[in-house]
Structures are given as structure tokens and as C-alpha cells.
VOPAGU-2260 file (C-alpha; in pm, 1 decimal, decimal comma):
REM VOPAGU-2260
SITE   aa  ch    i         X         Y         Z
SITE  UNK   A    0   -1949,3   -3786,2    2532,2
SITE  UNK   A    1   -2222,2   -3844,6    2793,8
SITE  UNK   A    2   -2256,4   -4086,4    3100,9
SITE  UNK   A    3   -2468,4   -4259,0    2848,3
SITE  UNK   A    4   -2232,1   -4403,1    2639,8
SITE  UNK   A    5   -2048,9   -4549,4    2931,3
SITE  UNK   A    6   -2366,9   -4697,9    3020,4
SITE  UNK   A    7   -2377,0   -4861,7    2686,0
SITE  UNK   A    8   -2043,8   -4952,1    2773,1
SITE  UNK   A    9   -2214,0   -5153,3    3055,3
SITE  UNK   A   10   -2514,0   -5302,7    2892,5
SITE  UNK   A   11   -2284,2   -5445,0    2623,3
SITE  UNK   A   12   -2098,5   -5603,8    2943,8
SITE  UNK   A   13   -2409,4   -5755,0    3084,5
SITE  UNK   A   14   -2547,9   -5942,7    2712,7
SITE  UNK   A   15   -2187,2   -6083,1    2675,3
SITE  UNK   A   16   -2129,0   -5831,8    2367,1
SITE  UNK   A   17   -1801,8   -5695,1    2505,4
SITE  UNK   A   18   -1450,7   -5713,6    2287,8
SITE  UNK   A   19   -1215,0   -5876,7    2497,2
SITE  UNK   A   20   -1098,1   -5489,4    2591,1
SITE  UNK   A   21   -1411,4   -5328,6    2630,1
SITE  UNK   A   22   -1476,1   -5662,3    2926,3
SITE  UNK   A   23   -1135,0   -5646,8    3078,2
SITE  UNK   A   24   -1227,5   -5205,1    3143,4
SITE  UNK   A   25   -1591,4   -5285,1    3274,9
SITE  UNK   A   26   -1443,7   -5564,8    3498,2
SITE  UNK   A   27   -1225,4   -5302,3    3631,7
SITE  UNK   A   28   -1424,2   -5032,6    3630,4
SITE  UNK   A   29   -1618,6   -5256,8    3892,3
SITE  UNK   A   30   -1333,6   -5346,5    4090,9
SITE  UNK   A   31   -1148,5   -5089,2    4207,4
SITE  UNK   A   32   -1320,5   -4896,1    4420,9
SITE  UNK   A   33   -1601,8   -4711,5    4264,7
SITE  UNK   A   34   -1899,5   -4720,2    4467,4
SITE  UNK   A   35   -2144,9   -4725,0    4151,4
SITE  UNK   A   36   -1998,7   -4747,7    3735,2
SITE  UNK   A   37   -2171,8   -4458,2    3714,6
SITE  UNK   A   38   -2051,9   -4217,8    3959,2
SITE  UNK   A   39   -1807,2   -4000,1    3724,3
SITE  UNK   A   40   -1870,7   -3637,6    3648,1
SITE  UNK   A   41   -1892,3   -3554,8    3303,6
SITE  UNK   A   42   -1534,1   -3467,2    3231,9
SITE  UNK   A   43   -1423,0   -3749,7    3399,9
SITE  UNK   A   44   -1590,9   -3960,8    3184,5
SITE  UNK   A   45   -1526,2   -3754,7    2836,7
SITE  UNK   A   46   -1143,2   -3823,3    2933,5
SITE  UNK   A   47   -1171,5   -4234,2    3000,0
SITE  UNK   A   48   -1376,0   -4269,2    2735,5
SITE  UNK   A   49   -1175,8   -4094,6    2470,5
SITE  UNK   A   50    -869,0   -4287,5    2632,8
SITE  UNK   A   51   -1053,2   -4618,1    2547,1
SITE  UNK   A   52   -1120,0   -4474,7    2202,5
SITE  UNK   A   53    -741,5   -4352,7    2168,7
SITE  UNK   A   54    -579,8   -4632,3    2325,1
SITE  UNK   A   55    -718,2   -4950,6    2275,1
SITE  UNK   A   56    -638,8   -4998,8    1882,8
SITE  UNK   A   57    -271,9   -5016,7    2061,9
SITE  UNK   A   58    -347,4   -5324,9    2212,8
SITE  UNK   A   59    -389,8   -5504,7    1887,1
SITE  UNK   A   60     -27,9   -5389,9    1742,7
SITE  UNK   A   61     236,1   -5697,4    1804,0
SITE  UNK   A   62     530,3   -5509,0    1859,7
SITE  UNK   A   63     649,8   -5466,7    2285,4
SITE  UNK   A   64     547,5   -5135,5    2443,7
SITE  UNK   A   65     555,4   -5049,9    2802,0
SITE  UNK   A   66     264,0   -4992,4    2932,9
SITE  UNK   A   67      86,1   -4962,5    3264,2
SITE  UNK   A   68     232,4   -5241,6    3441,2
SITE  UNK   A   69     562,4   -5307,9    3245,3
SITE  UNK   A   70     555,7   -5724,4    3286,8
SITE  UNK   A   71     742,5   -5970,8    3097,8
SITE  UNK   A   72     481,4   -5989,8    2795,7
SITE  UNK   A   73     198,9   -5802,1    2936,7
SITE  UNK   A   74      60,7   -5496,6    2738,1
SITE  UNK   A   75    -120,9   -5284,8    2988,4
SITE  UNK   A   76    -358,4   -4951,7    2994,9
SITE  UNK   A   77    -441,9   -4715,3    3284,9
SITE  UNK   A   78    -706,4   -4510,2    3237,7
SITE  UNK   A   79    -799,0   -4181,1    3402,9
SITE  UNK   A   80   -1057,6   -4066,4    3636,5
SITE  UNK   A   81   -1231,8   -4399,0    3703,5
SITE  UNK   A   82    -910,1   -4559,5    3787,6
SITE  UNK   A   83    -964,8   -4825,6    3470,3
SITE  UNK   A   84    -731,6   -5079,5    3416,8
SITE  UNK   A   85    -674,7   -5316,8    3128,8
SITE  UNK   A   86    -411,5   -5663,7    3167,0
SITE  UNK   A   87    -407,7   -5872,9    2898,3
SITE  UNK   A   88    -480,0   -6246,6    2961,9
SITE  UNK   A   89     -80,6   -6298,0    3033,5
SITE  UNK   A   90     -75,5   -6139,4    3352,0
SITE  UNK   A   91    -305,5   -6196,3    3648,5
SITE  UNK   A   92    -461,0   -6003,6    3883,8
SITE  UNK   A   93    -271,1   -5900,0    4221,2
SITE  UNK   A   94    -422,9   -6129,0    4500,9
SITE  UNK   A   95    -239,5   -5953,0    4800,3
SITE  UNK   A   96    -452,7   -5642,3    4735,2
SITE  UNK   A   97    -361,5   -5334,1    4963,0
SITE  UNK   A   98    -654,0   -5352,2    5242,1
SITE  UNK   A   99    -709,4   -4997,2    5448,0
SITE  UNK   A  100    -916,9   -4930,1    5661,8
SITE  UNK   A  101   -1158,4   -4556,0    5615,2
SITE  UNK   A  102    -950,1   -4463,8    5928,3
SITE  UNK   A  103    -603,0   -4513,0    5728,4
SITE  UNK   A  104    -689,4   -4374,8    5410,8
SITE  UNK   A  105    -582,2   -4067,6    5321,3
SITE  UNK   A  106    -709,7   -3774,9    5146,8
SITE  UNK   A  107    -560,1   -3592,5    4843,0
SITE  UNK   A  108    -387,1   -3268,2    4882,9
SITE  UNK   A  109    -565,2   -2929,3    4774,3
SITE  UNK   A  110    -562,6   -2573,9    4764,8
SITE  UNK   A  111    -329,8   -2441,3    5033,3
SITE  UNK   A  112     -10,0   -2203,4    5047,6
SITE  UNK   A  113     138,1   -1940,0    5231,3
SITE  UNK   A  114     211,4   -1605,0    5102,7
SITE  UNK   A  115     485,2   -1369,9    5273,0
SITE  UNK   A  116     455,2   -1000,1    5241,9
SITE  UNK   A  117     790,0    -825,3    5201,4
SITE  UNK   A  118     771,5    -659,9    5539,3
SITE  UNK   A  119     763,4   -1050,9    5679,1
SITE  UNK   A  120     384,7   -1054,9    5749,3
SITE  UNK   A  121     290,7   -1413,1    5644,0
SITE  UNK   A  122    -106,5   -1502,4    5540,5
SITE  UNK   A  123    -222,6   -1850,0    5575,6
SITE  UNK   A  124    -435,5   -1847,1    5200,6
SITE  UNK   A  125    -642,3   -2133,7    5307,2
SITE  UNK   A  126    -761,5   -1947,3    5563,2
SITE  UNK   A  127    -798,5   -1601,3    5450,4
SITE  UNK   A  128   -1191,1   -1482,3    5369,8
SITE  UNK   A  129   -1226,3   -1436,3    4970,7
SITE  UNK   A  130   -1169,4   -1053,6    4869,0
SITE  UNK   A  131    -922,0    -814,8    4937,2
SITE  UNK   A  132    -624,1    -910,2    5134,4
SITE  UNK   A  133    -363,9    -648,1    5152,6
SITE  UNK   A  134    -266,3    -324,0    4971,8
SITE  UNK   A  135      91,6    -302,8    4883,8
SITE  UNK   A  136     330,9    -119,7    4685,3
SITE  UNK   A  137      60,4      -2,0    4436,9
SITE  UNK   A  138     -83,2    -333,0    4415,4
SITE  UNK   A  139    -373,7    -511,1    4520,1
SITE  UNK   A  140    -401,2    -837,3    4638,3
SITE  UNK   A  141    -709,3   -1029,5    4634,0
SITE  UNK   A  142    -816,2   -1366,6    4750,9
SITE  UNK   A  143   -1022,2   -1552,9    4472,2
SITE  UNK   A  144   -1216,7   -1844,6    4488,0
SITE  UNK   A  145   -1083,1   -2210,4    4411,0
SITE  UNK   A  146    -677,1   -2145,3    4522,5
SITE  UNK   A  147    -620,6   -1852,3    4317,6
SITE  UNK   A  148    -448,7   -1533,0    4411,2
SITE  UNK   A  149    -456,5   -1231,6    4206,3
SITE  UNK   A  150    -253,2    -937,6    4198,6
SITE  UNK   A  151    -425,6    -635,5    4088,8
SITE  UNK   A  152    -125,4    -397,9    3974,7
SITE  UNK   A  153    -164,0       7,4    3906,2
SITE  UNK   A  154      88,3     217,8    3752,0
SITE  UNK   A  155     337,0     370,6    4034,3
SITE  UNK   A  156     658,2     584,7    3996,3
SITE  UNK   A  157     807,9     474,0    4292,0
SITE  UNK   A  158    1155,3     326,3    4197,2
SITE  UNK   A  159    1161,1     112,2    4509,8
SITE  UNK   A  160    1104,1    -329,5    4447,0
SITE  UNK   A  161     893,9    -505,4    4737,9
SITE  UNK   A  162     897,3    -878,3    4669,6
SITE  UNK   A  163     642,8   -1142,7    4757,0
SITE  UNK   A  164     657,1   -1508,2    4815,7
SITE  UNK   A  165     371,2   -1763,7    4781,1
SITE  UNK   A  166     465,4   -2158,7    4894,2
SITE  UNK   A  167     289,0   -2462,3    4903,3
SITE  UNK   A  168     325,4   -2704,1    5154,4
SITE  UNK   A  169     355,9   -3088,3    5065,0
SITE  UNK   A  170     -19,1   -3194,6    4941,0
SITE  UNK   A  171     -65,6   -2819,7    4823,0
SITE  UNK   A  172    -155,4   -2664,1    4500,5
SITE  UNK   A  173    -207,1   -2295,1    4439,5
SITE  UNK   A  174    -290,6   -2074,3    4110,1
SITE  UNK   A  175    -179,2   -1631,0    4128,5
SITE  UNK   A  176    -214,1   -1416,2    3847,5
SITE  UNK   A  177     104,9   -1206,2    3892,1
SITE  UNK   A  178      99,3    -835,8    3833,3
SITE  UNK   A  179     155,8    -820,8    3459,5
SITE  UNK   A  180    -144,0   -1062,2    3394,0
SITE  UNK   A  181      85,7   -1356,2    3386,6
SITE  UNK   A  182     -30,7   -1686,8    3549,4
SITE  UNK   A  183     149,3   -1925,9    3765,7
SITE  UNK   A  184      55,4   -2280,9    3938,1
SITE  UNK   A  185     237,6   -2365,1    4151,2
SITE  UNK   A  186     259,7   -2775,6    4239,2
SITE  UNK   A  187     343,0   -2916,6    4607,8
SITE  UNK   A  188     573,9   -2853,3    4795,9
SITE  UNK   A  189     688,3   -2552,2    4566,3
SITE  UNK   A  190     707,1   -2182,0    4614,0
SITE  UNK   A  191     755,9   -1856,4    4407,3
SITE  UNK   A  192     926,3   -1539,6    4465,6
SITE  UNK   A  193     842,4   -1236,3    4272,3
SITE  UNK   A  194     810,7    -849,4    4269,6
SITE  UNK   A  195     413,8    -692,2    4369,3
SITE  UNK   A  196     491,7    -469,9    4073,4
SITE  UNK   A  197     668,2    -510,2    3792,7
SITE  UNK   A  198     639,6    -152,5    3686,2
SITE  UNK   A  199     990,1      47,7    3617,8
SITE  UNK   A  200    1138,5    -276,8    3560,3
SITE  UNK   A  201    1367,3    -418,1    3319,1
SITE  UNK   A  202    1229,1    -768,3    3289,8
SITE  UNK   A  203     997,1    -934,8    3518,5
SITE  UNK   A  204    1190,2   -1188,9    3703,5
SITE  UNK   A  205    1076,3   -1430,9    3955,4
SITE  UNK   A  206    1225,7   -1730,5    4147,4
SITE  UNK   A  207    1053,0   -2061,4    4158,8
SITE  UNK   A  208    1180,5   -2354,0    4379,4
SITE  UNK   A  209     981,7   -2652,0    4285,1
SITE  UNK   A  210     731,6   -2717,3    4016,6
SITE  UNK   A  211     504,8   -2477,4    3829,2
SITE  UNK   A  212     307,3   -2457,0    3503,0
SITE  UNK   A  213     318,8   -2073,6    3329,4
SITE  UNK   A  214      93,6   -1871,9    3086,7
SITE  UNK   A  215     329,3   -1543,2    3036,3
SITE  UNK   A  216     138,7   -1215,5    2926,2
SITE  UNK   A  217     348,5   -1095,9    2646,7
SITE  UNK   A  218     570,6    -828,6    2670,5
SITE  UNK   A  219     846,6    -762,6    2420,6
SITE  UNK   A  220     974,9    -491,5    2564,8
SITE  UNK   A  221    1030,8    -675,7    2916,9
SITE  UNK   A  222    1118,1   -1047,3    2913,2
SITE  UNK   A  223     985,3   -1232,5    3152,2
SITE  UNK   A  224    1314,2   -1496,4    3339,5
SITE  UNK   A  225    1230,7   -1766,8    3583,7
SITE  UNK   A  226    1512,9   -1861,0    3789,3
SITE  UNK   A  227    1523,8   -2196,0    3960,1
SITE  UNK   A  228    1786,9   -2426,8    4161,4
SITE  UNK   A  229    2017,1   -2494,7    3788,7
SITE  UNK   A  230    1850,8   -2292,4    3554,8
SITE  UNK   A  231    1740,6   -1959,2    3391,6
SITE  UNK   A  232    1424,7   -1966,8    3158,6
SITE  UNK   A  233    1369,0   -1630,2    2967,2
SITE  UNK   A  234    1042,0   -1632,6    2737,1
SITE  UNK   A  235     831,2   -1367,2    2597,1
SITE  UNK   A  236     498,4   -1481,2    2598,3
SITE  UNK   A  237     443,5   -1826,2    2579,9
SITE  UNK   A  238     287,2   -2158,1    2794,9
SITE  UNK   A  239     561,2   -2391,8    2985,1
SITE  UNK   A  240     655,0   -2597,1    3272,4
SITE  UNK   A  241     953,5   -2590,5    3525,1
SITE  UNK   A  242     968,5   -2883,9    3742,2
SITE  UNK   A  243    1328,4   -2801,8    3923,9
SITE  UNK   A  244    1330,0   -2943,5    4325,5
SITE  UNK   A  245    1567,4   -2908,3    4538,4
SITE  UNK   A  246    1750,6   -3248,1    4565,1
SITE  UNK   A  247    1649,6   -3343,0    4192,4
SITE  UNK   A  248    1946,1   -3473,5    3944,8
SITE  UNK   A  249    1775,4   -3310,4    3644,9
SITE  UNK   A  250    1574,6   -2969,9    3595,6
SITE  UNK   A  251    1280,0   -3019,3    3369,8
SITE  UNK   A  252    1154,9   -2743,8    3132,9
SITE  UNK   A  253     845,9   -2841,2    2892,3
SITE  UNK   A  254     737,3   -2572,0    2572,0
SITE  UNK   A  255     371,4   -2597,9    2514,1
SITE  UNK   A  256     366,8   -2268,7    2308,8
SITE  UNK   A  257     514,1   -2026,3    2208,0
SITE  UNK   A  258     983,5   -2020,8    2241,9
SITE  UNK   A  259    1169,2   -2021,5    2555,1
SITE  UNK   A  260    1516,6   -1965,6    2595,0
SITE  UNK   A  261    1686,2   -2206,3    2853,7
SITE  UNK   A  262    2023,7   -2186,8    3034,7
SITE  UNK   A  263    2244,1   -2276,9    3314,1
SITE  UNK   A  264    2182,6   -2085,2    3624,4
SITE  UNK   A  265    2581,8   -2152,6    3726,6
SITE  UNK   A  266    2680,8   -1894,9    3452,0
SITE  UNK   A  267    2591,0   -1647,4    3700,5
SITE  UNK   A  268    2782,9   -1611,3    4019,5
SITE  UNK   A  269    2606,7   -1270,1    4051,6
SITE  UNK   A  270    2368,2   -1003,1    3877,3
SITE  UNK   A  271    2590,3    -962,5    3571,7
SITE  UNK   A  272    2907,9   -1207,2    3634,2
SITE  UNK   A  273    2934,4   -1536,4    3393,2
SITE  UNK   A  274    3150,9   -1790,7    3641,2
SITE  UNK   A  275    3217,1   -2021,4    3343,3
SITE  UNK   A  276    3379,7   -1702,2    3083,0
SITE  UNK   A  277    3475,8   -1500,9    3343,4
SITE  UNK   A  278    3337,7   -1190,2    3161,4
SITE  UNK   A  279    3049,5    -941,5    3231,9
SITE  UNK   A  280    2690,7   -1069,3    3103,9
SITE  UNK   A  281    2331,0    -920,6    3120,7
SITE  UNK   A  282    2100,0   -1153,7    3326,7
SITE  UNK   A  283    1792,3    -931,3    3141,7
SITE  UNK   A  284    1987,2   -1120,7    2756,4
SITE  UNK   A  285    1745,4   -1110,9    2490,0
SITE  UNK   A  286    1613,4   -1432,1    2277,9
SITE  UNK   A  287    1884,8   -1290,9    1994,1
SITE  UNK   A  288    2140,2   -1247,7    2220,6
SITE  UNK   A  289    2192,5   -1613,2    2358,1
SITE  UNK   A  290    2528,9   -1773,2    2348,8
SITE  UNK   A  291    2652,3   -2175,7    2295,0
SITE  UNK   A  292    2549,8   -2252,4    2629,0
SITE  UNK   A  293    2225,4   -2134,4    2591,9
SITE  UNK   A  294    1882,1   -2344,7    2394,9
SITE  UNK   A  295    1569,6   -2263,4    2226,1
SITE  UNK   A  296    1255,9   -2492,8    2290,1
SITE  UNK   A  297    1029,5   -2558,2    2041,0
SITE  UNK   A  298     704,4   -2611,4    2190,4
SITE  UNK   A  299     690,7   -3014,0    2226,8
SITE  UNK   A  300    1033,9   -3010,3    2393,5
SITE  UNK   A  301    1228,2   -3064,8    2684,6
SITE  UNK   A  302    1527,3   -2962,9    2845,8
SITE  UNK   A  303    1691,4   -3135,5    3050,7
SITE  UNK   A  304    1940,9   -2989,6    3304,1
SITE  UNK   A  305    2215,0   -3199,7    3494,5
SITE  UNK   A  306    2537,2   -3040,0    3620,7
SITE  UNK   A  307    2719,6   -3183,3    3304,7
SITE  UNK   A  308    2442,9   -3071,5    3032,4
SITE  UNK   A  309    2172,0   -2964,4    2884,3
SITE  UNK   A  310    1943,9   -3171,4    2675,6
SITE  UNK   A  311    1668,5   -3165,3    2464,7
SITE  UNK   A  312    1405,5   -3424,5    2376,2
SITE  UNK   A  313    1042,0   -3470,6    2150,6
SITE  UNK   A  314     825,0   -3551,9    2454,4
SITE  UNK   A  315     404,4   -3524,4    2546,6
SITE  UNK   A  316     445,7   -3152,8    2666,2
SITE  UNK   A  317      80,1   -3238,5    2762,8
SITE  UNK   A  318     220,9   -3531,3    3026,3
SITE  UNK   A  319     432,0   -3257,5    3226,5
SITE  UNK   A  320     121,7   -3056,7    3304,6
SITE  UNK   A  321     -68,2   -3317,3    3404,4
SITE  UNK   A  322    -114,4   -3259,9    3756,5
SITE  UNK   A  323    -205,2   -2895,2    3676,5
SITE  UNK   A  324    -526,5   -3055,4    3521,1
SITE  UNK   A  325    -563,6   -3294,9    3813,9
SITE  UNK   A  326    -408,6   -3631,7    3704,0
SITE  UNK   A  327     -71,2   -3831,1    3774,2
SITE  UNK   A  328     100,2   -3914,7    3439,3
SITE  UNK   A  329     382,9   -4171,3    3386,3
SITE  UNK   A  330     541,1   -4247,2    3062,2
SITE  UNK   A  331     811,0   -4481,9    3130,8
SITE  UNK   A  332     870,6   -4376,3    3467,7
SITE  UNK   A  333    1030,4   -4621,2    3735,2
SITE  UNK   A  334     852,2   -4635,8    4097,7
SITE  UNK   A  335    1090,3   -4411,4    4262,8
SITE  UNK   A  336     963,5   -4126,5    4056,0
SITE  UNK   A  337     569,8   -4214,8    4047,7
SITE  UNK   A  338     597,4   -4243,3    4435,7
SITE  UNK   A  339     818,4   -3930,5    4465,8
SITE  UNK   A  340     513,0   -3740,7    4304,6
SITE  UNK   A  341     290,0   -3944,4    4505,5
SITE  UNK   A  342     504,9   -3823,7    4887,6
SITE  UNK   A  343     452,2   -3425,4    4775,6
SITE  UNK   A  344      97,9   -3489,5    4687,9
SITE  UNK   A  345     -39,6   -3675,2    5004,8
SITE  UNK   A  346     207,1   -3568,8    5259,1
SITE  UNK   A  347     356,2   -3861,9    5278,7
SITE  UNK   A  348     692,9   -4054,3    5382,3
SITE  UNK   A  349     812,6   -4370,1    5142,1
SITE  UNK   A  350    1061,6   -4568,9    5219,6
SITE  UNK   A  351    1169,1   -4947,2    5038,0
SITE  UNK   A  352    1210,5   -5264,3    5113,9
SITE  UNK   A  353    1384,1   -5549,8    4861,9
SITE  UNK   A  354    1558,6   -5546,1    4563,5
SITE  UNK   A  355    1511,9   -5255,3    4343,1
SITE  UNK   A  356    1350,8   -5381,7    4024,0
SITE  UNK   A  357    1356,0   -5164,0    3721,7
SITE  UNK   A  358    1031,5   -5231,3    3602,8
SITE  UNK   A  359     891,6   -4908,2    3393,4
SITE  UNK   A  360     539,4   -4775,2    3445,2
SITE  UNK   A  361     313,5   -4552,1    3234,8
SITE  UNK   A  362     -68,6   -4455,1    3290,2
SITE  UNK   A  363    -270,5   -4210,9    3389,9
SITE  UNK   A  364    -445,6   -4108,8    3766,1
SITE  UNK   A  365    -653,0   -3875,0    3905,2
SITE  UNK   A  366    -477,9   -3704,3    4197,3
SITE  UNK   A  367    -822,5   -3652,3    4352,2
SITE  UNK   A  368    -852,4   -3988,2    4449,8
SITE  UNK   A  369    -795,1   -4136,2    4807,6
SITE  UNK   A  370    -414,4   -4265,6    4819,7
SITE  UNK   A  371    -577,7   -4606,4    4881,0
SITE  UNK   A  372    -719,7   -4622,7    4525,0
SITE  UNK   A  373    -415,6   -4513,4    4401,4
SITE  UNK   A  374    -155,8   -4768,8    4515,6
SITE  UNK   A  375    -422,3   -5044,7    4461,1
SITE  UNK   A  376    -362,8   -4958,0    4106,5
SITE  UNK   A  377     -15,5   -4973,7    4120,2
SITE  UNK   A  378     -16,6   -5322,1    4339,6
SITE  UNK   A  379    -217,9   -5463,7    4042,7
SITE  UNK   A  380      90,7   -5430,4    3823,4
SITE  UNK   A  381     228,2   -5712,2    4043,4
SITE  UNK   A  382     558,2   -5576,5    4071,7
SITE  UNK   A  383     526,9   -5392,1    4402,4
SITE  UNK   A  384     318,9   -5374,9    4674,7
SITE  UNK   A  385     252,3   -5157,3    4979,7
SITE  UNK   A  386     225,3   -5114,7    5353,1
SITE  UNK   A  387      75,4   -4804,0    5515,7
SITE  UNK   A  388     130,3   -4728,5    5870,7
SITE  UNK   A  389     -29,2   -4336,0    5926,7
SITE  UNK   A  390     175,5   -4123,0    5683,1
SITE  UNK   A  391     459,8   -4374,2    5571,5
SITE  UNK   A  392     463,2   -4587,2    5295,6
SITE  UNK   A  393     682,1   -4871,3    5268,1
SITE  UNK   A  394     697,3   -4993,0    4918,1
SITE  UNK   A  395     806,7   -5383,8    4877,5
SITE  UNK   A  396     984,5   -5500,2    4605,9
């Protein structure tokens, strides 16, 4: 899928050939903000267009679905990249657009974190040269190009654990291939605590505070645990996301492959003490060896954490990894936690004014796109609308 075809796309638009669909995407293809209708890269393009080929057969089926702006009878379809949107003849288009000037827009986040060295050395990654940073611990630790850090790991017989943490500040993103070969991304605002070798060890724990996507090298012999604020993952080998921030009601674990073994991290009040049974427990517990507290993903599913529970739900495991492949995704999501994402992301402040509505939201974004762009898509829903003043937002209701 070429820039051709969306260039058909176009010329259909201009001889009056256009579904009703296909007019109301080139209208707003042309609308919001893109200097040219032709200005996509290639992948940006494969993805809207195989979104219009996907999604607009929904538009034709009568029953009520919540879409990108939820309205009263309005079926509605964000689209990625481009920033399409489609509004069926019901609703109208938002005439109190958000108007910034060059000077007030603001730029997406990118690749920038910290990492700390266990002797408390700290090395700003965004400004570090490419190539080798540090040698530590029989490890070492190189600077790669496009946000990654990668920890090259040899075989050492020293029984003493150094531990590292990387962090990413609010409008951050960062990608390190830990010593075993696993991989981690870590989101904004997010940070991740784990050994420079996991040699001699048990299992290969690490601490994440935040958000971050994982590809685990697989190891049976050495599970590999995640703890967060409320929970302990353990998994094998397998692809999943932990979004778990401090403040949040709910943990979020998604399975995209593979099993993962989630559980609450209050049944440890220490390395080996359960605070709910009282009795002595393993924090290295094998897959086999879980108890009625403890769940099994299936990859597709989600558990979610609260103080009272855990749950688990059928969901798009490919929605929670989203902004690892550069996009905002909502499925049903109220404006508190789109613009929540949106704070971490561009360094931003929100606060509200009026009524809280509880109007639902679902679409797709690219996070590379000025924060201008992206609440003019949001004001079109005609539920909200926004005021920027420097780095606070003030959403109206």
C-alpha cells in the first residue's frame, strides 16, 4: 500500500466519485493540519489506509458503538498517522477550533532517560556520544542509536549484585536490551531497576515504576519477575505490558505471547514473607507452583489489579502497546485518561473546568504529532475543548 493509492483516494474526491466515507476522510485529511495530503511516510500511510479498509464497513452496521467522538447518535472513526477523522452527517463540525500560535505549540516527547550506575554516577543518555559508556561488573554498556541502551553481559564468578536504574522523564521514551538479551521500553515518566548481570542468579528480577512493554529471552531455568507498585509478574519467555504508576487505581498487565503469571505484590512484606498467610513463600515461585491468589494470562488478556482484586478481561493486547509503536490508542476511554497519557507525553499540566461529562472516546493518534494537532482532534468531538497557556492545559467541559 503505496502513497498512490491515497492519491487515488484524492482523485476520486476531486470527480465527485467519493462514498459518503471515503469524502468525509479526504475532507479531513485536508483539514486538520497537514500541510500537503500527501506528506505521509509510507508506513504512515499503509496504517490509515488499512484502517479505512478495516473500519469503514462498521459504519454501515445499525447497531450503537462508541466511537471516536462518543455523541448522542454519532458513529465516529479516528484514524492514525494523518490525523483522519470521519462524523457522520448527525454531528457537526467543532466551530470554536483550538487556535495556537507556532510559538505555543508544543513538540512531542522523544528519546531521553537517565541511567544511574550503582556507585551513584548518573549519565544523561540523551547526551552521551553513541558507543561504549561504562564497564561494570562484567558488563558492558553501550549507547546505541535511536534511544536504545544495550547491556553487553560476560560470564563472571563474582557472587556480588550491582544494580542499575534507567528513568524517563515526562515526554521520554527509552528502549535497553538487559543483560540476558531481554528487551524493555520503557514509556514516560517511567523507570526500571535491574541487576548489570544476571549471572549466579536465581531469577532475573527487576523493578519497574511506570509503564513498559517486554520481549523476555527465555530461560527456564531462571524466571524472569517484574515487580511494580501492586504487583509481581513472573514469565518465562514471552511478550507483555505493565502499565502500573504511581497514583493509578488499577495495575495493568497485557499477554501478547507466550503465559505470564500475575500476583499481588502485598503478599510480600519481605524477600520470602506472605503478609496475607502469614507463612514463608519463595518470591523466585515457579509457573506450577502458584497459589489462589495468583493468575495465568493467556495472551489476549488483562489483569487488572485494584487493592480489592484481580481481574481478567478479552481485550486488543495490540491497543496497550500502542505507544511503543508510536500512536495514542483509546477504546472506550473517558478524557481523564486520554489526557493523563497526553500530560506524561508532552510535559504537560491539565487541569478542568465544568461539569465532568462521561462521554467515552476511542481512536487512534500518532504521538509524533505537535500537541496542537492532537487536541484539535479531540475538540472536534464537540464535547470538550481546550485552552493552552505555556505547559498547562485547561480542558472545558
Amino acid at each position: 500500500m503505496q502513497q498512490t493509492e491515497a492519491k487515488k483516494l484524492f482523485s476520486k474526491y476531486q470527480m465527485g466519485q467519493c462514498t459518503p466515507e471515503e469524502q468525509a476522510i479526504v475532507e479531513n485529511w485536508l483539514t486538520f493540519g497537514e500541510s500537503t495530503p500527501f506528506n505521509l511516510t509510507d508506513a504512515e500511510l499503509e496504517a490509515d489506509l488499512e484502517d479505512i479498509r478495516v473500519n469503514i464497513p462498521m459504519l454501515n452496521d445499525q447497531k450503537p458503538r462508541k466511537l471516536w467522538p462518543l455523541a448522542a447518535t454519532a458513529a465516529s472513526l479516528l484514524l492514525c498517522g494523518s490525523l483522519f477523522l470521519y462524523i457522520n452527517k448527525t454531528s457537526q463540525h467543532n466551530t470554536k477550533g483550538l487556535v495556537l500560535t507556532k510559538a505555543q505549540d508544543l513538540a512531542p516527547g522523544g528519546n531521553k532517560a537517565t541511567l544511574t550506575l550503582a556507585d551513584g554516577r548518573t549519565i544523561n543518555l540523551s547526551d552521551a556520544s553513541n558507543g561504549d559508556l561504562v564497564k561494570q561488573a562484567g558488563t558492558n554498556i553501550v549507547k546505541a542509536a535511536n534511544g536504545q541502551l544495550i547491556y553487553n553481559a560476560s560470564k563472571t564468578t563474582s557472587s556480588s549484585t550491582v544494580y542499575n536504574t534507567i528513568s524517563t522523564p515526562r515526554g521520554g521514551q527509552y528502549q535497553v536490551v538487559l543483560p540476558d538479551g531481554s528487551r524493555a521500553w520503557l514509556n514516560a515518566a517511567s523507570s526500571l531497576k535491574f541487576p548489570s548481570n544476571f549471572t549466579n542468579m536465581k531469577s532475573r528480577k527487576v523493578v519497574l515504576s511506570g509503564e513498559a512493554y517486554f520481549e523476555i529471552t527465555k530461560d527456564k531455568e531462571h524466571p524472569f519477575i517484574v515487580q511494580s507498585n501492586d504487583q509481581i509478574v513472573e514469565v518465562l519467555g514471552t511478550h507483555f505490558n505493565i502499565s502500573n504508576y504511581t497514583g493509578d487505581e488499577i495495575a495493568k498487565t497485557t499477554l501478547l505471547e507466550g503465559s505470564v503469571l500475575v500476583r499481588h505484590a502485598e503478599l510480600f512484606s519481605g524477600p520470602n514473607t506472605s503478609k496475607r498467610s502469614g507463612q514463608e513463600k519463595d518470591p523466585n515461585m515457579r509457573l506450577n507452583d502458584s497459589k489462589s491468589d495468583d493468575v495465568v494470562l493467556k495472551p489476549g488478556q488483562q489483569a487488572k489489579i485494584s487493592k480489592e482484586n484481580i481481574k481478567i478481561a478479552n481485550v486488543d493486547a495490540e491497543a496497550s502497546i500502542a505507544w511503543k509503536n508510536g500512536y495514542f490508542k483509546f477504546a472506550d476511554n473517558r478524557i481523564e485518561d486520554i489526557m493523563r497519557q497526553v500530560s506524561r507525553w508532552y510535559d504537560v499540566e491539565v487541569n478542568y473546568e465544568g461539569k465532568a461529562n462521561n462521554e467515552l472516546y476511542s481512536g487512534r493518534i500518532s504521538r509524533f504529532k505537535n500537541i496542537s494537532q492532537v487536541l484539535k482532534m479531540i475538540e472536534s468531538a464537540e464535547s470538550v475543548h481546550f485552552k493552552v497557556e505555556g505547559r498547562r492545559i485547561t480542558v472545558i467541559q
